[in-house]
N, C-alpha and C positions, 0 to 999 in steps of 0.2 A: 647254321643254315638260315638264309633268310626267310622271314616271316609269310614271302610271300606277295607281300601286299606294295605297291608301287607305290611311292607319296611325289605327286606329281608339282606339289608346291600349289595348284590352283584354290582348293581348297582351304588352303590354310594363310595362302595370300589375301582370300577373299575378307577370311576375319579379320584378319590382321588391321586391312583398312578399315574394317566396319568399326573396329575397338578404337583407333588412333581417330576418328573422325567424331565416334561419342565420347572420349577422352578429354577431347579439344572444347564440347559444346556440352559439361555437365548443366550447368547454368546457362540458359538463353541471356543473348545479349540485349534483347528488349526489355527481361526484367529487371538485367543490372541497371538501363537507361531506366527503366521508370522507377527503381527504388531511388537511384538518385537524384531524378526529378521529384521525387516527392519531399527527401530532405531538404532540399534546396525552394521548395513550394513552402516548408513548413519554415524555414529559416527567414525566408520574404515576407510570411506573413505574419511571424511573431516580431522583426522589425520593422514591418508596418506599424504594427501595434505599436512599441517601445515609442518610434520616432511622432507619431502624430496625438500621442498622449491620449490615445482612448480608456473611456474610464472602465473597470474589473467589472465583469458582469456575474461571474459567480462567485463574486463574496456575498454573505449572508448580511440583509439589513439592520441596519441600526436599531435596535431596541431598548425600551428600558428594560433597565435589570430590576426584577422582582425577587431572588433567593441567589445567597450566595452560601457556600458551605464549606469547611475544610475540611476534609478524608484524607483515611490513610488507607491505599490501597495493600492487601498483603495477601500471600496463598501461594503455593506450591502445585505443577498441575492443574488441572481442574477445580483445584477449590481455591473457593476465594471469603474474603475477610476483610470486612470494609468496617474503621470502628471510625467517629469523628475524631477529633486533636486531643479532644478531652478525656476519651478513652472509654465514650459508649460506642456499645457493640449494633451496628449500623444491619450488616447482614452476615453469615458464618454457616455457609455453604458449602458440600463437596462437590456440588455442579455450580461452579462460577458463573459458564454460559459468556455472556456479552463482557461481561465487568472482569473476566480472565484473560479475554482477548483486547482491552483495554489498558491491563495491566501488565501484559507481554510489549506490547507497545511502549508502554511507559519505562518498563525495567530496560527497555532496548536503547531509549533516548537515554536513560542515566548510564549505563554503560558507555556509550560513547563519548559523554560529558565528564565520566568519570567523578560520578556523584557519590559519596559517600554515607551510607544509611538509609532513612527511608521516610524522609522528610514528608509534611502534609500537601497535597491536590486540594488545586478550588475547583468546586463544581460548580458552575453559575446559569441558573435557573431566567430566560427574559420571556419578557412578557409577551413575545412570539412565539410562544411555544418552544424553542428554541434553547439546545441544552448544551455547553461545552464544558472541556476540561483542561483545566491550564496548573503548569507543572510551574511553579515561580523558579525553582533549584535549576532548569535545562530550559526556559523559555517553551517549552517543546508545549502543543495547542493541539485539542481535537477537538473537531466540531461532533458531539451526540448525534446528534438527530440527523445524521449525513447519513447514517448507517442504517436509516429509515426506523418508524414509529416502536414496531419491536422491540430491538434492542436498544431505542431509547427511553424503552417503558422497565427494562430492569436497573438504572439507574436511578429514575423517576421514583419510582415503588421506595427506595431510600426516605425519603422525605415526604412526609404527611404533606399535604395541603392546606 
């Protein structure tokens, strides 16, 4: 026995078009045109740059180098273990902190270089205040002190003054 109930199609016509018309338009097409105005914004103005040889403006200045040191970063997790080449024990901590998220970093560049062992880091101390870390085994570079004065104060703490 029928239900009853008439289905006159209006109703259901009605969403039909409402669903096929927001279907059609998930994405507005003025944001497609302005995300690709903006790559195309940012492709013109780093070949700007390339073509008319403007010089780097965030690289970090020239300084003398006042301390240079060789570490060996090591730790598992959160703790970290900094001894020098020679095999004094630097710091030997179960909260690493800065120096664990340096050396996650670091283990990541030898992974992809496919560096074997656990060869020494310079850490190089200029007279700008200014602290980095350079991996000789993977070329691979981090500027300290980019990470702001904090976290370039628990590498600092390594080395007396």
């Amino acid at each position: 026995m029928p239900h009853g109930r008439t289905e006159t199609g209006l109703y259901f016509d009605a969403e039909r078009r409402e669903m096929q018309r927001r279907d059609k338009e998930m994405i507005p097409t003025r944001l497609v045109y302005a995300m690709f105005g903006l790559a195309v914004a940012a492709l013109a103005i780093t070949s700007f740059a390339v073509l008319t040889d403007r010089p780097h403006v965030g690289v970090p200045h020239d300084a003398p180098v006042t301390a240079t040191h060789e570490v060996i970063l090591e730790g598992e997790g959160n703790a970290a273990k900094v001894t020098t080449a020679a095999g004094d024990v630097l710091l030997d901590t179960e909260q690493g902190a800065f120096v664990t998220v340096i050396r996650s970093g670091l283990e990541r560049a030898r992974l992809v270089h496919r560096v074997e062992g656990n060869p020494p880091v310079t850490i190089t101390q200029f007279e700008s205040g200014r602290m980095s870390l350079f991996d000789p085994a993977t070329g691979w570079q981090v500027e300290l002190s980019s990470f702001g004065q904090g976290n370039m104060a628990h590498f600092a703490r390594l080395f007396p003054q």
